[in-house]
C-alpha positions as CSV (number, residue, x, y, z in Angstrom):
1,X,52.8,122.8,89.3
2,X,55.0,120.5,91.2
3,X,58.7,120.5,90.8
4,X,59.4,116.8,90.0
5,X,56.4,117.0,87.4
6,X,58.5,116.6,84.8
7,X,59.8,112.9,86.5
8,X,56.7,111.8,88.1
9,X,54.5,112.5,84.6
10,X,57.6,109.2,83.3
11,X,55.3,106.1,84.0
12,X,58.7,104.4,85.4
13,X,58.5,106.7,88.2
14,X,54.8,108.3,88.9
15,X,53.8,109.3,92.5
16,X,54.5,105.9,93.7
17,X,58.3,106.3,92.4
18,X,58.8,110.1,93.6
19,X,57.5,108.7,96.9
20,X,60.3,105.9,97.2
21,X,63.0,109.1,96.4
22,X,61.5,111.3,99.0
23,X,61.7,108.4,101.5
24,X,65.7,107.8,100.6
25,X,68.5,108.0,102.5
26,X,71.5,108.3,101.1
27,X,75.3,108.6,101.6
28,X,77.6,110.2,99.5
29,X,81.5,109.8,100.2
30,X,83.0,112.5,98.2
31,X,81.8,115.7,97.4
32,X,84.5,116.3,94.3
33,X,84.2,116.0,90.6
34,X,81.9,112.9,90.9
35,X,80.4,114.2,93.9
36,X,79.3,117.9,92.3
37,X,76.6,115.9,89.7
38,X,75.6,113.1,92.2
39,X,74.5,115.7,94.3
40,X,72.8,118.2,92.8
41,X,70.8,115.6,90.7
42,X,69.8,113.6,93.5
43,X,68.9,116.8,95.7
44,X,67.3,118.3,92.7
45,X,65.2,114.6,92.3
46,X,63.9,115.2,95.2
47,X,65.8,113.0,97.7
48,X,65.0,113.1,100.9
49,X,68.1,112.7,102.8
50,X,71.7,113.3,101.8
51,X,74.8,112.9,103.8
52,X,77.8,114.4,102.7
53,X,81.3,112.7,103.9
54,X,84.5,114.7,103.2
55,X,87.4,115.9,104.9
56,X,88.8,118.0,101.9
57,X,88.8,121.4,101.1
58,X,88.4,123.4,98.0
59,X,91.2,124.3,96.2
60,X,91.5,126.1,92.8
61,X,92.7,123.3,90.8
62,X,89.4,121.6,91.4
63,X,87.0,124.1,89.5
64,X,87.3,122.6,86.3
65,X,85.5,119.5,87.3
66,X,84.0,120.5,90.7
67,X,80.8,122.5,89.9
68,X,79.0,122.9,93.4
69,X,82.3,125.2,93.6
70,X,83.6,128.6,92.9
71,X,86.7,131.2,93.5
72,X,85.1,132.8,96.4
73,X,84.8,128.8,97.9
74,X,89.0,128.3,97.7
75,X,89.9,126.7,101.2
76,X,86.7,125.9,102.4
77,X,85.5,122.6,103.4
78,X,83.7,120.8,100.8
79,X,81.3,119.4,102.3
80,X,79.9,122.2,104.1
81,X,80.0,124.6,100.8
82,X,78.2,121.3,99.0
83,X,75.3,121.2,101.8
84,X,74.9,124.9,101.8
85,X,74.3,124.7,97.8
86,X,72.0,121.5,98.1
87,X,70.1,123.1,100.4
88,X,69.2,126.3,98.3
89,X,68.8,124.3,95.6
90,X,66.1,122.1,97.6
91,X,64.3,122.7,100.7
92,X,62.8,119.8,100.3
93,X,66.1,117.8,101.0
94,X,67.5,117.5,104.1
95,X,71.7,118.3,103.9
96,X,74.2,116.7,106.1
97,X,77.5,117.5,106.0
98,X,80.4,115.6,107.9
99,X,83.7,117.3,107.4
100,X,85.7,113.4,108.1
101,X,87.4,111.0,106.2
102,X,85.4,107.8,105.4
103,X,87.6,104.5,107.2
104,X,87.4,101.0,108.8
105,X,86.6,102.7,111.9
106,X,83.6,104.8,111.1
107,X,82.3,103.1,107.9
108,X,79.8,100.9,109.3
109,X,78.1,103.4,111.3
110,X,77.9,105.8,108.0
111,X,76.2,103.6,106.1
112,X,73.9,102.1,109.0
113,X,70.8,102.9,108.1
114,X,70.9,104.3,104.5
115,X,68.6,103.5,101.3
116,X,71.9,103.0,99.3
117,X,75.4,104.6,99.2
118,X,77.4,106.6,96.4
119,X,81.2,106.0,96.1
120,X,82.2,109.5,94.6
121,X,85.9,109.3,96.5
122,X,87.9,107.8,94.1
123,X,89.9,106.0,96.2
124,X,90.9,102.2,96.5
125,X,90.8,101.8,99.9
126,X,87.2,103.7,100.5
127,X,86.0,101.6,97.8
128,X,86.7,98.5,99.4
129,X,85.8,99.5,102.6
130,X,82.4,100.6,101.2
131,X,82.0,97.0,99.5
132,X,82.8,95.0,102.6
133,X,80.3,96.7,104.3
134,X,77.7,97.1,101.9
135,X,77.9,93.5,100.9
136,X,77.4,92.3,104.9
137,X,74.7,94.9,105.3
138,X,72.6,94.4,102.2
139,X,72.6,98.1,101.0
140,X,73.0,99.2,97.4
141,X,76.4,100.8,96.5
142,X,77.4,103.0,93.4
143,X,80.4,103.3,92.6
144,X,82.5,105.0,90.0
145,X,85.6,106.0,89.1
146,X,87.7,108.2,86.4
147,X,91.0,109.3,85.3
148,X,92.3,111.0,82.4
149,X,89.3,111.1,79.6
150,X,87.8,107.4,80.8
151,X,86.2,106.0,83.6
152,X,83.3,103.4,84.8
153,X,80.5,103.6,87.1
154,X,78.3,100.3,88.5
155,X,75.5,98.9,90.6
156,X,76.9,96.5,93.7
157,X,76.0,94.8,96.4
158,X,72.5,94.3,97.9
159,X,71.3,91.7,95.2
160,X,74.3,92.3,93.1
161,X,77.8,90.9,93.5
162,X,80.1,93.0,95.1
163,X,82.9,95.4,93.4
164,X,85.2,93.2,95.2
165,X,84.3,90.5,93.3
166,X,83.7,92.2,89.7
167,X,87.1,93.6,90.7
168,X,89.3,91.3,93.0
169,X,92.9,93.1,92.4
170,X,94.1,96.3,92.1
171,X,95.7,97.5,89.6
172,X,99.9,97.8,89.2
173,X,99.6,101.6,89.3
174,X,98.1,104.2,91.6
175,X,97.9,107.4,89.3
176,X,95.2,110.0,90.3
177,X,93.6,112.8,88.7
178,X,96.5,114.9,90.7
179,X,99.1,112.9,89.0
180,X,97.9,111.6,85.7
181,X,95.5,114.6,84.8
182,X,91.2,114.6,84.2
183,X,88.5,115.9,82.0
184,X,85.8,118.0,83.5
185,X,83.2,116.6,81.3
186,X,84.5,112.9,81.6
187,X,84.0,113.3,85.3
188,X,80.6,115.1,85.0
189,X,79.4,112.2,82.6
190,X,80.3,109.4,84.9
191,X,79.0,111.2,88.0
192,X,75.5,111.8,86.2
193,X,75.4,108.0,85.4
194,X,76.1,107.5,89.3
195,X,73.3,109.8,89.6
196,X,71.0,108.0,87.4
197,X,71.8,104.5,88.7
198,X,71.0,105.4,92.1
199,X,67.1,107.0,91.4
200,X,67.3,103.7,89.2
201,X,67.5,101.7,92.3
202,X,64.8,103.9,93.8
203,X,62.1,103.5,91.8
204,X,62.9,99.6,90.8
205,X,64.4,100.5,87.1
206,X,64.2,97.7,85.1
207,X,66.9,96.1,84.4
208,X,68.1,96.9,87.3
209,X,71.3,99.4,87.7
210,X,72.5,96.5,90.4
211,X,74.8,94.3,88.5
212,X,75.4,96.5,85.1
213,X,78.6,98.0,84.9
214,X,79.6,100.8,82.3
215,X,82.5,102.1,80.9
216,X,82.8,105.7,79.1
217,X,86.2,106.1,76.3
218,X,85.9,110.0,75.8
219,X,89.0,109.6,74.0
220,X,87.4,107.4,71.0
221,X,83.8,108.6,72.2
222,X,82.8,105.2,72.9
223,X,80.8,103.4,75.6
224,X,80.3,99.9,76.4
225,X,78.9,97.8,79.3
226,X,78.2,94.5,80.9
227,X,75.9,92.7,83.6
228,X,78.0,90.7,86.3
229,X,75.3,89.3,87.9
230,X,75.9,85.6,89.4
231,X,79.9,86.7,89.8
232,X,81.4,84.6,92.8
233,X,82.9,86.6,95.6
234,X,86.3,85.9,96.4
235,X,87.0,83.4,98.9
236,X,90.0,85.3,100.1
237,X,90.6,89.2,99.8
238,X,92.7,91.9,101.5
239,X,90.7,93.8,104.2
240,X,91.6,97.4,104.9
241,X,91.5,97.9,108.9
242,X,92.0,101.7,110.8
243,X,95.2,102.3,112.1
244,X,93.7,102.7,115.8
245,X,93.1,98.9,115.1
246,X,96.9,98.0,115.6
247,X,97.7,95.6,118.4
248,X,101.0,94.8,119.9
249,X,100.9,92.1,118.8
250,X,100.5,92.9,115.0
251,X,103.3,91.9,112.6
252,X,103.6,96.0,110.7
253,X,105.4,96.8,107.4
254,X,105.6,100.4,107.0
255,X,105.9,100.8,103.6
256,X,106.4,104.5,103.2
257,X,110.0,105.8,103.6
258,X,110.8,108.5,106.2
259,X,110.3,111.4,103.6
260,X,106.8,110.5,103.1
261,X,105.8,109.2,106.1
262,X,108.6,110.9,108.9
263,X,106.4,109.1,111.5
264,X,105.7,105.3,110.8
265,X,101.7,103.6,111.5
266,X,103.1,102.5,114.7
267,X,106.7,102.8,116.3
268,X,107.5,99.3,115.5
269,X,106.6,98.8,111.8
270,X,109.5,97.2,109.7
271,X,109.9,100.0,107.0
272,X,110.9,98.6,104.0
273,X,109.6,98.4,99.8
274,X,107.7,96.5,98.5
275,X,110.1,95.4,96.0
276,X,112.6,94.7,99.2
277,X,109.5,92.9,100.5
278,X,109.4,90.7,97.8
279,X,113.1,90.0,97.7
280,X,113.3,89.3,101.2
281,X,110.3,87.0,102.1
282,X,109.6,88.0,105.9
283,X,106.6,86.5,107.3
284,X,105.3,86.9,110.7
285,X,105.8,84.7,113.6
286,X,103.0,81.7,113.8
287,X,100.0,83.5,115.2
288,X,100.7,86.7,114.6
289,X,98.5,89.1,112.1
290,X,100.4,90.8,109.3
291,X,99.6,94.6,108.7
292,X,100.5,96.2,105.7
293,X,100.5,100.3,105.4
294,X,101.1,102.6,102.8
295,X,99.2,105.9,101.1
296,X,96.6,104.8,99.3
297,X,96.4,100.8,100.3
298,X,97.8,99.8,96.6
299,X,101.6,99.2,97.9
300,X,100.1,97.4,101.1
301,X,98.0,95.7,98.7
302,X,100.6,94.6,96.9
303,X,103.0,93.2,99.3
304,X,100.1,91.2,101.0
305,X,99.4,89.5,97.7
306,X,103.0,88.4,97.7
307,X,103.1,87.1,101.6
308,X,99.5,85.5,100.6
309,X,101.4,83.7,97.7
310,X,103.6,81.6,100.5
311,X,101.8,82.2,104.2
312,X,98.0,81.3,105.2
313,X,98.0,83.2,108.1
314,X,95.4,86.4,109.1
315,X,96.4,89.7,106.9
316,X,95.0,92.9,106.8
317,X,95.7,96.6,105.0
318,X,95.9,100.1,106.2
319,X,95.5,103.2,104.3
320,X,97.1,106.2,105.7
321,X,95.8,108.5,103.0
322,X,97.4,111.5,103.1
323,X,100.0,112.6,105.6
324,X,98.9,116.2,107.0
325,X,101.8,118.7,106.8
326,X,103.6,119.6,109.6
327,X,102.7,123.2,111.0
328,X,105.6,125.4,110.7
329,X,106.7,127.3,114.0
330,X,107.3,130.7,113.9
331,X,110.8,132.1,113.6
């Protein structure tokens, strides 16, 4: 008996479906909570490719929503532990694992040549960055995200708006599950929608998962959803660029202070808040671009929304993400 009988014998899917999954090629950025059910549901489908992008490892405050993981795992890269469980789980599915972190600078050539992408980082910036480039290159992106006992998941770009323009500002906060606490089975629910959406796209799911979004309250156990198709895309938004993309002649703010960041994006950043920012009103020369860099790309975000308000001129964001720690000499 074959192992996807029990999807193939759905007459949504059939042969002709299980075909179109063993022909995909998919990227997954993030092999975390979200990650853990994308993964092994997609491998266990029957996907035919899988590349795995993430430059974390496993720690032990991740078990409790990061099931591809266990004790004896603690420390090890997680996207080579992920490809090593896929592939046991699957022969069937070739595993790639790429211990990096997804940005501007390599983004387009991850997703070049992919069936459709899954956005299981949980991060702003790689969000964005996904979006932009999905939306130029016609590829399907799922994206999700959760915090605390809610989160969403939906179907962009391809023929589908982009998440930029279902979601064209960030937030005023940037809490994480680090910061602000998760469920484990919040995170496992959204990531098996993610899961779900995607084989959706694959065998041409009616309607399709491109253009629904859905929302999960575990809190007050309820769900809801809508379809966004025919949203406009903004005419203007803030585009994340890699810090290797800095030219002399860039106008930087540096907007992490010397505790966080001891060494700025570039040696002549202006370092500064962005509530100084705002007070202050500094604007480039004429010509120049305006960078804006912080952590996570929301402060940076924030600051170019407030030069935006009074300049025209070319601005872009940088995301640091986080600063490694300084190896300690020995004494």
């Amino acid at each position: 008996m074959s192992r996807y009988v029990r999807q193939t014998q759905l007459p949504q899917v059939g042969t002709v479906g299980q075909t179109a999954i063993a022909a995909a090629r998919v990227l997954v950025v993030g092999a975390g909570g979200l990650g853990a059910p994308v993964l092994q549901y997609l491998a266990g489908a029957g996907v035919g490719h899988l590349t795995i992008v993430d430059a974390d490892v496993v720690s032990l405050s991740n078990l409790h929503r990061q099931t591809l993981f266990r004790e004896a795992d603690v420390g090890r890269s997680k996207a080579e532990v992920a490809a090593d469980t896929l592939r046991a789980l699957n022969a069937d599915c070739t595993v790639t694992a790429l211990r990096q972190t997804l940005d501007p600078a390599n983004a387009a050539q991850l997703v070049a040549g992919t069936s459709l992408v899954l956005d299981c980082a949980d991060s702003f910036a790689a969000s964005y960055i996904l979006s932009d480039i999905c939306r130029d290159a016609h590829v399907p992106l799922i994206s999700g995200s959760v915090l605390g006992f809610s989160g969403y998941t939906g179907g962009f770009c391809d023929t589908a708006p982009s998440l930029r323009a279902v979601f064209p500002d960030l937030p005023d906060r940037a809490a994480t599950c680090a910061t602000a606490g998760v469920m484990g089975p919040v995170v496992g629910l959204i990531g098996a929608a993610m899961a779900q959406m995607a084989l959706g796209v694959f065998i041409g799911q009616t309607p399709s998962p491109l253009g629904q979004l859905m929302h999960f309250d575990m809190q007050h156990f309820r769900t809801s959803g809508f379809r966004f198709d025919g949203t406009p895309e903004p005419a203007d938004g803030q585009t994340f660029i890699a810090q290797g993309d800095l030219t002399a002649q860039d106008f930087v703010i540096e907007l992490r202070d010397r505790v966080e960041a001891p060494v700025p994006v570039t040696p002549t950043a202006l370092r500064t808040t962005v509530a100084a920012y705002r007070q202050h009103r500094a604007t480039p020369p004429h010509g120049q671009r305006a960078v804006f860099a912080c952590r996570s790309g929301l402060r940076a975000w924030q600051a170019a929304a407030h030069l935006r308000s009074h300049w025209a001129g070319e601005i872009s964001l940088i995301a640091t993400g986080d600063t490694p720690p300084t190896p300690r000499l020995p004494e």
